[in-house]
PyMOL Python script that loads the backbone (N, CA, C, O; Angstrom):
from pymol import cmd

cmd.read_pdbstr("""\
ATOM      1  N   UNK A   1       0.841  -1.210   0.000  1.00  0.00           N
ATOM      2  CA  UNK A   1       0.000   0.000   0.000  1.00  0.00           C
ATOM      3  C   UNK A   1       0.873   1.256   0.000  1.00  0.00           C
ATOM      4  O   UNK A   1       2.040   1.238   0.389  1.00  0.00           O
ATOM      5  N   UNK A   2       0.133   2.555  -0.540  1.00  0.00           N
ATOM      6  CA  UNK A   2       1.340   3.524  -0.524  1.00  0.00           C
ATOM      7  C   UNK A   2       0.697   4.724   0.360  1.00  0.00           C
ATOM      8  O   UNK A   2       0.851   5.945   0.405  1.00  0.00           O
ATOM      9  N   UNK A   3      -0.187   3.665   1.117  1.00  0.00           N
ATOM     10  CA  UNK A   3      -0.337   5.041   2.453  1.00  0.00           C
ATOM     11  C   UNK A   3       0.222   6.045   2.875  1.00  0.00           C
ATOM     12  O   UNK A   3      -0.214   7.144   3.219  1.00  0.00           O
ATOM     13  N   UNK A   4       1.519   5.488   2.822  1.00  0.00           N
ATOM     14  CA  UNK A   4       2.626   6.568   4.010  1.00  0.00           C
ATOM     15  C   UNK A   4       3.026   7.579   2.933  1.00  0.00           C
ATOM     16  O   UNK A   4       3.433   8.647   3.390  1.00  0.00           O
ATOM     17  N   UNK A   5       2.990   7.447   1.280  1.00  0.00           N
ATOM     18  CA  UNK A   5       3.203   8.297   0.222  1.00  0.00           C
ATOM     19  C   UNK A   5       1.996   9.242  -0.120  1.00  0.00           C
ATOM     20  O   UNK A   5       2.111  10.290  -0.755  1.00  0.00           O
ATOM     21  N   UNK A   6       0.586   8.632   0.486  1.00  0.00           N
ATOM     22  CA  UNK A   6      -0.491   9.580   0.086  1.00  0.00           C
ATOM     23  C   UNK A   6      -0.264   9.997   1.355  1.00  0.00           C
ATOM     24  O   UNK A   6      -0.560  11.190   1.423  1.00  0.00           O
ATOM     25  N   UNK A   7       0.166   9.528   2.508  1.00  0.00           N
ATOM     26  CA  UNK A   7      -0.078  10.979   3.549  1.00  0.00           C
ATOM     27  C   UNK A   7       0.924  11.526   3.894  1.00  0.00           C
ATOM     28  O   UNK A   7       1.108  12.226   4.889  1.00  0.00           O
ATOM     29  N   UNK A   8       1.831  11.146   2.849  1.00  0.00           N
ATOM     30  CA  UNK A   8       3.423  12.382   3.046  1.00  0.00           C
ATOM     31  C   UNK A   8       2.639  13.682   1.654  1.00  0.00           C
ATOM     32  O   UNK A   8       3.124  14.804   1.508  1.00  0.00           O
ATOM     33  N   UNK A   9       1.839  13.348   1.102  1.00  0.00           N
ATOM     34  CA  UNK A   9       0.928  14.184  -0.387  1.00  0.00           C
ATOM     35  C   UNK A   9       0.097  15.228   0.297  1.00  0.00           C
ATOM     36  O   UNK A   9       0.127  16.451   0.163  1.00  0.00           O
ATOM     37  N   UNK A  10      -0.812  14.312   1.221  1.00  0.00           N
ATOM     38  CA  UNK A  10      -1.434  15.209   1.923  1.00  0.00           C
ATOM     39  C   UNK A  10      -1.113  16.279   2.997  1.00  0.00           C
ATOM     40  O   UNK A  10      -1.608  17.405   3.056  1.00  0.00           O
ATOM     41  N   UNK A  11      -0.253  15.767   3.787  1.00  0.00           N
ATOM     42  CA  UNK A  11       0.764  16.456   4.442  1.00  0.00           C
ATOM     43  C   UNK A  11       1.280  17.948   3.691  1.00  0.00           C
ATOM     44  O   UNK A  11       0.921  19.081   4.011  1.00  0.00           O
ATOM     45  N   UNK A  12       2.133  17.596   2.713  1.00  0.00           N
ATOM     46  CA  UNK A  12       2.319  18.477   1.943  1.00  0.00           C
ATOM     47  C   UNK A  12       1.063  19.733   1.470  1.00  0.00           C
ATOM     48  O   UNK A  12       1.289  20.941   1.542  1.00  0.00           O
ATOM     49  N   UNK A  13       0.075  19.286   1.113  1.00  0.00           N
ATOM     50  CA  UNK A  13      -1.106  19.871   0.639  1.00  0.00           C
ATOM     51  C   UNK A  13      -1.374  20.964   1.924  1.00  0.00           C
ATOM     52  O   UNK A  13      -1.844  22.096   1.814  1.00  0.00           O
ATOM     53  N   UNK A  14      -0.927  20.274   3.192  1.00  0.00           N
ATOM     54  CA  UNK A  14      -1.358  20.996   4.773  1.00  0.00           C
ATOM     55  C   UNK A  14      -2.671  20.445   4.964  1.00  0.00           C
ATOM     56  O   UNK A  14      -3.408  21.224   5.570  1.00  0.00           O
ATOM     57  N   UNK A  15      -3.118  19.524   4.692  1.00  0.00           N
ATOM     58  CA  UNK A  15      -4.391  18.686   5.387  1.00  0.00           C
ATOM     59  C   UNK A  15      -4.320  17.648   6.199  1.00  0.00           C
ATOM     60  O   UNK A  15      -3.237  17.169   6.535  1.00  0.00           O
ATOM     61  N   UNK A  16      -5.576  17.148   6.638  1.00  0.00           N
ATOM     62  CA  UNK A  16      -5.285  16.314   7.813  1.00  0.00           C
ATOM     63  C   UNK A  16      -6.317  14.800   7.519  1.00  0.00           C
ATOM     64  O   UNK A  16      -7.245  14.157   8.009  1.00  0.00           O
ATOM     65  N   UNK A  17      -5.935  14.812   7.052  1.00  0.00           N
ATOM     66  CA  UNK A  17      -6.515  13.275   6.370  1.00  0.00           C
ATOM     67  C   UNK A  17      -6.041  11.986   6.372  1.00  0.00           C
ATOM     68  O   UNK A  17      -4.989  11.855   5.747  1.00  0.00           O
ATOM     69  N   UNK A  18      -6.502  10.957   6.897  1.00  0.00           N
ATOM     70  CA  UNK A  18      -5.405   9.923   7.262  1.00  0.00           C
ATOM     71  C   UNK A  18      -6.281   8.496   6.185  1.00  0.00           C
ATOM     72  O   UNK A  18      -7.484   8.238   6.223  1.00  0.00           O
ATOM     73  N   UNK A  19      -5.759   8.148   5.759  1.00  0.00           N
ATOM     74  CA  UNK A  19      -6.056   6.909   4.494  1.00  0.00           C
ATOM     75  C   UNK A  19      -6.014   5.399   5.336  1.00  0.00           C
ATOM     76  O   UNK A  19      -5.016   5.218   6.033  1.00  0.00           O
ATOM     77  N   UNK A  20      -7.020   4.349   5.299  1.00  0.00           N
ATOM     78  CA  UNK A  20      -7.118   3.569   6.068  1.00  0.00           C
ATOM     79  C   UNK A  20      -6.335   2.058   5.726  1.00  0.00           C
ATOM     80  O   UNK A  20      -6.396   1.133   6.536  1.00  0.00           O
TER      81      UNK A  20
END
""", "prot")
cmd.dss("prot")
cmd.show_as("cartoon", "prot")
cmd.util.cbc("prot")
cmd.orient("prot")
């Protein structure tokens, strides 16, 4: 899974969204 890459994306973006 590339979780930790969509929430290093989102991160970036400055949101707080965590992918399950």
């Amino acid at each position: 899974m590339v979780t930790g890459f969509v929430q290093s994306l989102i991160k970036l973006c400055g949101l707080n969204w965590t992918a399950p």
